[in-house]
VEXDREN-2710 file (C-alpha; in Angstrom, 1 decimal):
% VEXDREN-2710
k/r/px/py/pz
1/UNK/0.0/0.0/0.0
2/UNK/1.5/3.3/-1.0
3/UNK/1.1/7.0/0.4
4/UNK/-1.6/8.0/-1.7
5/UNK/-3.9/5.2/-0.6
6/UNK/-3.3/5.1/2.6
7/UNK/-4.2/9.0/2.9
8/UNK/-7.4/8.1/0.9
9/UNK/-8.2/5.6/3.9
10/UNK/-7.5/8.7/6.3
11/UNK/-10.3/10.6/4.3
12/UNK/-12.6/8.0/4.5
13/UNK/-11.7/7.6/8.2
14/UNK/-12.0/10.9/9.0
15/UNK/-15.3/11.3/7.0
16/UNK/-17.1/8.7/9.7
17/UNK/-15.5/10.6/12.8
18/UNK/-17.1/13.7/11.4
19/UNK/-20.7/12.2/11.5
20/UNK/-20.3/10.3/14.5
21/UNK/-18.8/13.6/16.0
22/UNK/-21.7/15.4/14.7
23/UNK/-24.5/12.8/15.9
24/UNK/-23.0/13.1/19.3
25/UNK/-23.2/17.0/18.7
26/UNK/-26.7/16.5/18.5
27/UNK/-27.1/14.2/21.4
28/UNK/-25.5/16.6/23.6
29/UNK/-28.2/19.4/22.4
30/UNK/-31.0/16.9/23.7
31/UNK/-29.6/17.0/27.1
32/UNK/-28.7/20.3/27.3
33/UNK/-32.7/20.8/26.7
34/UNK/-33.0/18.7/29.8
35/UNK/-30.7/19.8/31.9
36/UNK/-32.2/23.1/31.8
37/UNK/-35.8/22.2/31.9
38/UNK/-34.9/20.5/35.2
39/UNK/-32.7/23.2/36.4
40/UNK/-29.4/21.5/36.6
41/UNK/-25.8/22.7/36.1
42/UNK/-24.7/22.1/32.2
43/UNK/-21.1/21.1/33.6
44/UNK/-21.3/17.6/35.5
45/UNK/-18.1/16.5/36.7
46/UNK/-19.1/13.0/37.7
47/UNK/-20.5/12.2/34.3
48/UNK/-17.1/14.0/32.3
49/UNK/-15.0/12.0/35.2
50/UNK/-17.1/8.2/33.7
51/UNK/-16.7/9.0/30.7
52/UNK/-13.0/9.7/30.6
53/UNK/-12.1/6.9/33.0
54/UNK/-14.4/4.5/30.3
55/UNK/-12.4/5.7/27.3
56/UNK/-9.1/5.2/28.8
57/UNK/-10.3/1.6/29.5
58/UNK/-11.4/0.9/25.9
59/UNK/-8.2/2.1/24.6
60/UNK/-5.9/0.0/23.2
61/UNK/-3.4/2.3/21.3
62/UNK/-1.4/3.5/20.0
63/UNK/-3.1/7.0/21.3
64/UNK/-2.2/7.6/24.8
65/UNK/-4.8/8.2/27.5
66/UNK/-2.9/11.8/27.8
67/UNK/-4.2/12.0/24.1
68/UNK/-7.7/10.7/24.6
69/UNK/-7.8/13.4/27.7
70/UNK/-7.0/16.3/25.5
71/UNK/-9.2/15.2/23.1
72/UNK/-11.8/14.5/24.7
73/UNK/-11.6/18.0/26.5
74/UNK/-12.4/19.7/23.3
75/UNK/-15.5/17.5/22.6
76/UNK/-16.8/17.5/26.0
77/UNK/-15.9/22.0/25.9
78/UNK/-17.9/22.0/22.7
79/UNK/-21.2/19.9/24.2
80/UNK/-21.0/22.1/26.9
81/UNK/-21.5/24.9/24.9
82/UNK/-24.1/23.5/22.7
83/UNK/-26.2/23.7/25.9
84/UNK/-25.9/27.1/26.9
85/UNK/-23.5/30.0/26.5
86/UNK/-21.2/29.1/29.8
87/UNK/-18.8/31.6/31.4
88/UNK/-16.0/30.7/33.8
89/UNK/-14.6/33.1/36.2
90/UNK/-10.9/32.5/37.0
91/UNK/-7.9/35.0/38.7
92/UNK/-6.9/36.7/35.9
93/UNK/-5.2/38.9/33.9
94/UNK/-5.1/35.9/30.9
95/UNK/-2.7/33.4/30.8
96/UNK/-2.1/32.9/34.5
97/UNK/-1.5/29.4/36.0
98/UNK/-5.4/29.7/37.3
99/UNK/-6.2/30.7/33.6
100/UNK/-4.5/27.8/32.3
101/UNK/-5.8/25.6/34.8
102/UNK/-9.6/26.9/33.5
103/UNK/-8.4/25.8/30.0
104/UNK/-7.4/22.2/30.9
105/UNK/-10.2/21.7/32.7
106/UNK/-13.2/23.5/30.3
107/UNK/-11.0/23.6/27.0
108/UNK/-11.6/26.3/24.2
109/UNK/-15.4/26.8/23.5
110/UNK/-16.5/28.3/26.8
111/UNK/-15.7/32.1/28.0
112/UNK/-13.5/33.2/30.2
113/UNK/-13.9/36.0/32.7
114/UNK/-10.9/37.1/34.4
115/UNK/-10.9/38.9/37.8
116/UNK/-8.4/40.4/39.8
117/UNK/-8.5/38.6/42.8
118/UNK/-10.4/35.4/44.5
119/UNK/-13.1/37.4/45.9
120/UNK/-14.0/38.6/43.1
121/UNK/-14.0/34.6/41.6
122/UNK/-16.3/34.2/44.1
123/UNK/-18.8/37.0/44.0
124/UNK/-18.9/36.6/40.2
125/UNK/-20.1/32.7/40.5
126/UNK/-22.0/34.0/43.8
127/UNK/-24.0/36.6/41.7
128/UNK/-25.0/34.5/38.6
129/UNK/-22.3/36.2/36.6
130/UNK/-20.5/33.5/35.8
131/UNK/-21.6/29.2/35.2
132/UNK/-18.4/28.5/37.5
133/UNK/-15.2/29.7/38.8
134/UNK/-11.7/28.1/38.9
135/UNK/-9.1/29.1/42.0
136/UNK/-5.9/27.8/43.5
137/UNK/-6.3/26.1/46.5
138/UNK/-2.6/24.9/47.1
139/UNK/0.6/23.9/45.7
140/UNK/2.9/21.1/46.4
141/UNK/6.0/23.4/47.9
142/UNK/4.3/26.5/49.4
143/UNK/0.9/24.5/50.8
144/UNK/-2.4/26.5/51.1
145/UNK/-3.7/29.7/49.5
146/UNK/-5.4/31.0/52.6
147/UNK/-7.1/33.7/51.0
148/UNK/-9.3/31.0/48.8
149/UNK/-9.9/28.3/52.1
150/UNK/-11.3/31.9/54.0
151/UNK/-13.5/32.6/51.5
152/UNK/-15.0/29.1/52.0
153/UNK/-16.2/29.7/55.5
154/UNK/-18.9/32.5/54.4
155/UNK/-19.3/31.3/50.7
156/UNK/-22.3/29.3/50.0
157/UNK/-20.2/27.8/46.6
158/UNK/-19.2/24.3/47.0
159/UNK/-16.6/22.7/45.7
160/UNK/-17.4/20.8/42.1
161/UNK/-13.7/19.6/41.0
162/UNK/-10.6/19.9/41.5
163/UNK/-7.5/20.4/38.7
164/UNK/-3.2/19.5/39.3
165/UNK/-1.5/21.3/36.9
166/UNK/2.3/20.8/37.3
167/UNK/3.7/24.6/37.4
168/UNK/7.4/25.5/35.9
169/UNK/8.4/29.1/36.3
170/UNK/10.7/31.1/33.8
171/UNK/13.0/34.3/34.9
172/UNK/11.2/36.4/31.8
173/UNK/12.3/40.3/30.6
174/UNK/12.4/42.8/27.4
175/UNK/16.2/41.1/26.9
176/UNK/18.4/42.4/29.5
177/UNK/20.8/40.1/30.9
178/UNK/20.8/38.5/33.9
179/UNK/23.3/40.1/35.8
180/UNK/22.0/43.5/35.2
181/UNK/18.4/42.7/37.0
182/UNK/17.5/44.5/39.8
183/UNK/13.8/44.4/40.5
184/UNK/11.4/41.3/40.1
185/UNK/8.3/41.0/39.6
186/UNK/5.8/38.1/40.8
187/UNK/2.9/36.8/43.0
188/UNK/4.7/35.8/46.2
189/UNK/3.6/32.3/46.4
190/UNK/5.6/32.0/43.4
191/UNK/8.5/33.6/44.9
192/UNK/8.4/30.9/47.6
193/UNK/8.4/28.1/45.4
194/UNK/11.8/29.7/43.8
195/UNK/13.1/30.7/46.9
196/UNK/16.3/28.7/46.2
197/UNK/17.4/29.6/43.4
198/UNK/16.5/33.6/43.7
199/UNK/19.4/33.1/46.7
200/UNK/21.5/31.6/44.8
201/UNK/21.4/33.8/41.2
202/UNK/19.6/36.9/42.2
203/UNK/20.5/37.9/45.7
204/UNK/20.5/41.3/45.4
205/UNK/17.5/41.9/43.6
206/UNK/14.3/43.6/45.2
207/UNK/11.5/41.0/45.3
208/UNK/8.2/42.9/44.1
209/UNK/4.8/41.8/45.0
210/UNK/1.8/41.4/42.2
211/UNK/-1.4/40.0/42.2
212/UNK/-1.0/37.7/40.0
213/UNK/2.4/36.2/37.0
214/UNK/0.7/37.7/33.9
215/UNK/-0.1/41.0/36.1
216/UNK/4.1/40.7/36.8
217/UNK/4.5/40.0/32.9
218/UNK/2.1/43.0/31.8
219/UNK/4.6/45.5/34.2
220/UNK/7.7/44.3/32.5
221/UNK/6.3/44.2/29.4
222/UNK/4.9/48.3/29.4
223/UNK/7.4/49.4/31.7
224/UNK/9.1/52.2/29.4
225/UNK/12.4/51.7/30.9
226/UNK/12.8/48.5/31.1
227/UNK/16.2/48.4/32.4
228/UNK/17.1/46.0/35.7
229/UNK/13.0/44.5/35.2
230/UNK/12.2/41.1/35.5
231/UNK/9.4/38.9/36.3
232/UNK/8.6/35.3/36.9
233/UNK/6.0/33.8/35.2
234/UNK/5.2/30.9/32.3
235/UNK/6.0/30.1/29.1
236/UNK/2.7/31.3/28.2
237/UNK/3.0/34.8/29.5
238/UNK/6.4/34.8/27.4
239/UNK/4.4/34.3/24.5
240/UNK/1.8/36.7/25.0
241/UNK/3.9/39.7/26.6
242/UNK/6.6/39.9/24.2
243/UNK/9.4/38.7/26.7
244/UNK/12.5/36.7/26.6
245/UNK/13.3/34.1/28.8
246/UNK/16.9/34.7/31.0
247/UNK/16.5/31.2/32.9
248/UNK/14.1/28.4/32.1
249/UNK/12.2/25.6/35.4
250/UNK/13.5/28.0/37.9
251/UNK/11.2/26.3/40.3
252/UNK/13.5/24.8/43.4
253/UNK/11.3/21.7/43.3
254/UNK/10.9/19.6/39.6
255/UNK/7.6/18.4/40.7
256/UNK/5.8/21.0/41.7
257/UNK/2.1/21.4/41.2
258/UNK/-0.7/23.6/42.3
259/UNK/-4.0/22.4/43.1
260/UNK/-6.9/24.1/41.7
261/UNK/-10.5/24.3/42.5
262/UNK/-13.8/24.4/40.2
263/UNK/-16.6/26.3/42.3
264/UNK/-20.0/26.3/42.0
265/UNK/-23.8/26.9/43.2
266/UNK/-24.6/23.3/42.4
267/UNK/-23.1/19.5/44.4
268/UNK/-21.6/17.2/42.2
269/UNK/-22.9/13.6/42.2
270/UNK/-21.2/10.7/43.8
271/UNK/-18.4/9.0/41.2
272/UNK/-16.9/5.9/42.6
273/UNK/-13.4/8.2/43.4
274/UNK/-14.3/10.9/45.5
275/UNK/-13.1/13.4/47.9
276/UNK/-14.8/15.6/50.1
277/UNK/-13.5/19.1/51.9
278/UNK/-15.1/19.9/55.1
279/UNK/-14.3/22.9/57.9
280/UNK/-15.2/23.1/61.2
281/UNK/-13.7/24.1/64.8
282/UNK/-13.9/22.5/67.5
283/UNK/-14.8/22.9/71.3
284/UNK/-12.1/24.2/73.4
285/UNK/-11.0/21.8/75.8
286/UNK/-8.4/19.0/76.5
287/UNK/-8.4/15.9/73.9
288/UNK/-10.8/18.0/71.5
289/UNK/-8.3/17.1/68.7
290/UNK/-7.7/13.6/69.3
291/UNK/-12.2/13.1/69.5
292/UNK/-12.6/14.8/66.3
293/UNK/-10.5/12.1/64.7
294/UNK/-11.9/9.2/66.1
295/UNK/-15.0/8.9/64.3
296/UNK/-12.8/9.0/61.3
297/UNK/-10.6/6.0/62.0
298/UNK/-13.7/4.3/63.2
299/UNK/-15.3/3.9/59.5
300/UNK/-12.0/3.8/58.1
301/UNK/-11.9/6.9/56.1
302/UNK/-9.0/7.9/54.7
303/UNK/-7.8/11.5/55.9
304/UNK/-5.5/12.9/52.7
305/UNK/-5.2/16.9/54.6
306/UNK/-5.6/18.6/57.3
307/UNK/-4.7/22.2/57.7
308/UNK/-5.3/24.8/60.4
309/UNK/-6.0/29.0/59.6
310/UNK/-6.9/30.7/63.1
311/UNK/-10.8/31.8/62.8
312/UNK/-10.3/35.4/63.3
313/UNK/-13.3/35.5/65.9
314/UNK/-11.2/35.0/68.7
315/UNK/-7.8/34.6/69.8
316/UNK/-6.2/31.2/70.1
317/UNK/-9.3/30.1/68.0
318/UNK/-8.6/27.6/64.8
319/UNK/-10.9/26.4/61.7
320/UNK/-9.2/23.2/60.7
321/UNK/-10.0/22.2/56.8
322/UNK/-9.5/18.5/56.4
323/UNK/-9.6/16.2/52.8
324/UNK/-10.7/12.5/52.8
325/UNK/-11.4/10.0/50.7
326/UNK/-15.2/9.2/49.3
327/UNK/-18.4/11.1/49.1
328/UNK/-20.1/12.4/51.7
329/UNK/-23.6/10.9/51.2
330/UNK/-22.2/7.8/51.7
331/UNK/-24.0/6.4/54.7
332/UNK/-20.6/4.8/56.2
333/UNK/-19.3/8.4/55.9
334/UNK/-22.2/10.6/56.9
335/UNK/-22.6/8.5/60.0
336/UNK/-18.7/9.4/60.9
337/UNK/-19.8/13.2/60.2
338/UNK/-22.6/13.1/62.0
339/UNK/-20.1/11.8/65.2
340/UNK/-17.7/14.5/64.4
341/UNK/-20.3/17.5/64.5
342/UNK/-21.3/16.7/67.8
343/UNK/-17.5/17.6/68.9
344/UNK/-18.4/20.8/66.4
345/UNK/-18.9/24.8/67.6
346/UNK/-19.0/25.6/63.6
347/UNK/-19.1/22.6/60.8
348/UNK/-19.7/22.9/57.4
349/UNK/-19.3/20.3/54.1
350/UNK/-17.4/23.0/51.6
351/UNK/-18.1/19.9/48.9
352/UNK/-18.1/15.8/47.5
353/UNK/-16.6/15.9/44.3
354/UNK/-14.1/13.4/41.5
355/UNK/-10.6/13.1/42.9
356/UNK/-8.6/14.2/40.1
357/UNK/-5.5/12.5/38.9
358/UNK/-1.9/14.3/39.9
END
């Protein structure tokens, strides 16, 4: 068989996926019609986590399941918006981590509404501005974002999904050299997670505070003298800003990721991999700590976080935010709750949703 006719079987091949694509177009209109006659969310992370996890079963190669991910992202982004124009609120400017984090999660036929800080994320979703919002939650050298688990305690928004996206940072400027920086730009979390090598190659240099990596990229990039400026950010930002990268993976740790959360007004349905976030605080006396974790070890639920911010109400007074493992309307795991509330002066289920894979 020769080039030509083997590119004629493409044609053919790729003839059938159109239609099937199409039919499934179609199919997707049908339940949007539902969905919204019954007053459900368009975006169901139970059913996009089945179907995935199905797919990736079925396939035998040679495509990768990273392929039939990314794939499958688009077609799933595209069904989504068959159903209803959707928006997604994120912590902008474009092209931040949270911004690409949105992406991997919704793909490219949904809009995108960036706001300049998490409260904002919130409000917007909160107010019916926005389907959905996406925020960090916490990364794998610098641990939580405290200013998103805070706005849990007030927020009605639950938790839908979560996203990893593996984070490299890149020393990016107009084109000055390296030696001649002076001043950089970036959101201090992600001076923390290059902390090492900052010490080690840029001493000197004053460390300058911005909301966000692309708002650190924007300053570089406008600043009219642009001598001694730098900022960290991603490749992406690079692109977009018209920079130049002076030192690539900057990050002191190879692996590191950041957790990000989808937020919504709606629950997401039980998937047979679930997690569930929860706050509460507890009563203030000796062995309060140790009682709270006992009904946990008792149904043998598998604790995968937990992490203290003091309440703000009074002093020496804590919220602790703990992860598991499984749903929370499973009855092994609501009885266990149920235990734990009674050891409870504030409890509250921030959200059940698919564990994601990272």
């Amino acid at each position: 068989m020769n080039v030509d006719q083997v590119r004629k079987k493409v044609d053919g091949l790729d003839r059938r996926i159109l239609e099937l694509l199409n039919q499934r177009a179609e199919a997707s209109k049908a339940i949007g019609k539902i969905k919204l006659k019954e007053g459900q969310g368009v975006y169901a992370p139970h059913r996009e986590k089945e179907v995935l996890e199905r797919l990736k079963k079925l396939n035998k190669g040679p495509l990768t399941r990273e392929a039939i991910e990314a794939i499958y992202r688009e077609i799933m982004s595209f069904s989504i918006s068959l159903e209803k124009k959707v928006s997604i609120a994120y912590l902008g400017p474009a092209v931040t981590y949270t911004h690409q984090a949105a992406q991997k999660k919704f793909g490219s036929s949904v809009e995108y509404n960036p706001c300049s800080s998490i409260s904002d994320v919130f409000s917007d979703v909160e107010r019916e501005r926005c389907d959905y919002g996406v925020v960090p939650v916490e990364n794998s050298t610098e641990g939580a974002v405290n200013h998103t688990l805070d706005m849990f305690i007030d927020s009605e928004l639950k938790m839908y999904a979560e996203i990893f996206l593996p984070i490299h940072h890149h020393l990016l400027s107009i084109g000055n050299p390296l030696k001649s920086v002076v001043k950089v730009y970036s959101n201090p979390q992600v001076f923390g997670q290059c902390r090492l090598w900052l010490e080690s190659n840029l001493r000197n240099a004053d460390l300058i505070d911005t909301a966000s990596t692309s708002e650190a990229a924007q300053i570089v990039a406008n600043n009219t003298n642009h001598e001694g400026l730098a900022c960290i950010a991603s490749v992406m930002a690079a692109r977009v800003y018209g920079l130049k990268t002076l030192a690539s993976s900057i990050e002191d740790n190879p692996n590191n990721t950041t957790r990000f959360l989808v937020i919504s007004r709606h629950e997401a349905k039980p998937t047979r991999a679930d997690k569930t976030s929860l706050v509460f605080e507890i009563k203030d006396r000796a062995g309060a700590l140790h009682d709270i974790l006992v009904p946990f070890k008792q149904a043998g639920i598998n604790l995968t976080k937990i992490e203290s911010r003091p309440s703000k109400k009074k002093v020496w007074s804590y919220f602790f935010f703990v992860d598991f493992e499984g749903h929370y309307q499973t009855p092994r795991i609501s009885q266990a709750l149920e235990k734990l509330r009674s050891h409870c002066t504030f409890f509250k289920v921030l959200g059940s949703y698919p564990r994601a894979e990272g």
